[in-house]
C-alpha angles and dihedrals in degrees: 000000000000118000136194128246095188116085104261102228097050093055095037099046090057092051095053093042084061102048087052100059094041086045081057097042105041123077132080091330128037106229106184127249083232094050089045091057101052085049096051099045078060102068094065111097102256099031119097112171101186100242124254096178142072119277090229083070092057092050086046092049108043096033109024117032104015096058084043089053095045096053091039085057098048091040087053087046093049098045092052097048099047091044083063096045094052091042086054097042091051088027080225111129085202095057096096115144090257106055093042098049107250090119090054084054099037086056096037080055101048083032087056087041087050095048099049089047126006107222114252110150132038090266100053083043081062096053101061099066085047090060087042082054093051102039077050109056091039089056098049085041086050094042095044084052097056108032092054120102097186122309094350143073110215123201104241094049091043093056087034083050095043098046098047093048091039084052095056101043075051091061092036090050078044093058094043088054094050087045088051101060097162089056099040098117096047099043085058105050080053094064097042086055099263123127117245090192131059131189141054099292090079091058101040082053091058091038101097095032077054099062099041094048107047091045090055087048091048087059102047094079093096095051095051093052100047082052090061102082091051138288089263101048086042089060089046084056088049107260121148090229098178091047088041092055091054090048087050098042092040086049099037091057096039085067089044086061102042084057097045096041104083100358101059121234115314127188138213097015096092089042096042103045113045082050090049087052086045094050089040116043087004146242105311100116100202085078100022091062082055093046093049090051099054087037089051095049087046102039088049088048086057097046093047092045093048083047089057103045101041096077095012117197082045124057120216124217107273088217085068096052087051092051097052089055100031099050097053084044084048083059098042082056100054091047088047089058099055098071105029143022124253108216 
């Protein structure tokens, strides 16, 4: 396993402080770091720069790009967090939400939201990461069901499982869409990992799912790591394995939700980057969980930035850019396992 020597954060904040403000100033139109940020300190009550830009700039900035770049962070963020926390609860480092399933339920749950009601106002925007919540809990409760032979998970059940339940909450997403005609565009972009809605309501409707969650993520270091020697020996350390499974599965799918809910499902991201942070600063996960959240949130910017750029004016779904990198990383993984172990 490599190791840094380098302390993580401070090579992981500027990163994503630098994702952020490329994520801003690419698209159509280039907008510099130096005229965002004008824009932005503006935005602070007492400070006035006389403008030297258009004031297009300033409408792309604060309503367009800035809100995007915010919920592709915290989707990032989510997706990452709750893919280590998945990979330490099944001590798998294959189990990530997409690959088991959880994302497909997670989408089949704010898709069903969407198609009973169409959000149009802050409160219907709260309502769909509840039903990604929901969608969410039922298909973990559902995989873990079926992918267990006694008293342990392994690996090939868990992604069999995975694949054939995140397969049906896909047909059944599938039917909801076709029977949603007037939504049809939208519904799919979803599913291919692109946003159908803009602004800042999605973000103020995840908002308070965001900091729960996160914070619960955030806590759960000590428990994964403690469920790493075993269900058995963690009892014998004084762990409340059976409490500590529900906190880490509630937790882990709430920021599935909170991924799925407005960004669509995205693959790899919860699977790549936890095992990046692991190879890289190691396998502790009270800091792992925190370094797969800021990785998450940097290594999603970059995707979405590279997705919009490739066929500019057009933006390409963000899940597709994922894919063509995850999948060939999916493959480096099983080969790697062949001949060590990961942990």
């Amino acid at each position: 396993m490599l190791k840094a020597k380098l302390p993580p954060y401070i090579v992981n904040l500027p990163l994503l402080l630098l994702a952020l403000i490329l994520s801003v100033a690419a698209g159509a139109v280039f907008i510099p770091p130096g005229t965002i940020t004008k824009i932005l300190l503006n935005l602070i009550p007492g400070v006035d720069i006389a403008a030297t830009w258009t004031n297009s700039f300033t409408v792309i900035v604060r309503e367009i790009r800035l809100p995007h770049t915010i919920l592709i962070a915290i989707t990032g963020a989510s997706l990452a967090g709750s893919g280590a926390a998945y990979q330490g609860l099944f001590r798998n480092p294959l189990a990530d939400p997409y690959l088991i399933g959880v994302a497909s339920g997670a989408g089949l749950g704010a898709i069903f939201t969407m198609a009973i009601s169409w959000p149009e106002d802050l409160l219907g925007f709260y309502f769909i990461p509840a039903g990604a919540f929901v969608g969410a809990i039922l298909t973990v409760i559902l995989v873990y069901s079926l992918a267990r032979v006694g008293r342990t998970v392994p690996l090939t059940t868990l992604i069999l499982a995975g694949v054939a339940v995140g397969a049906f909450a896909s047909a059944l997403t599938s039917y909801l869409m076709l029977r949603s005609e007037d939504e049809i565009y939208r519904a799919i972009s979803f599913l291919l990992g692109g946003s159908p809605v803009a602004g800042w309501k999605p973000i103020l409707g995840i908002l308070p799912y965001l900091i729960v969650g996160m914070s619960l993520l955030a806590a759960s270091g000590h428990m994964l790591n403690v469920l790493q020697f075993g269900e058995e020996q963690a009892k014998q350390l004084g762990l409340a394995v059976n409490k500590a499974k529900v906190y880490i599965v509630i937790t882990a799918s709430l920021t599935t939700a909170i991924a799925v809910s407005f960004s669509g499902v995205i693959g790899f991201i919860g699977l790549i980057v936890p095992h990046v942070m692991r190879i890289i600063w190691g396998a502790d996960y009270k800091r792992l969980i925190r370094l797969s959240i800021i990785g998450g949130a940097t290594a999603l910017l970059l995707a979405d930035t590279l997705a919009r750029v490739l066929l500019a004016p057009q933006s390409l779904p963000v899940g597709i850019v994922t894919a063509l990198a995850g999948a060939p990383f999916f493959l480096w993984i099983l080969r790697r396992a062949k001949s060590e172990v990961f942990w």
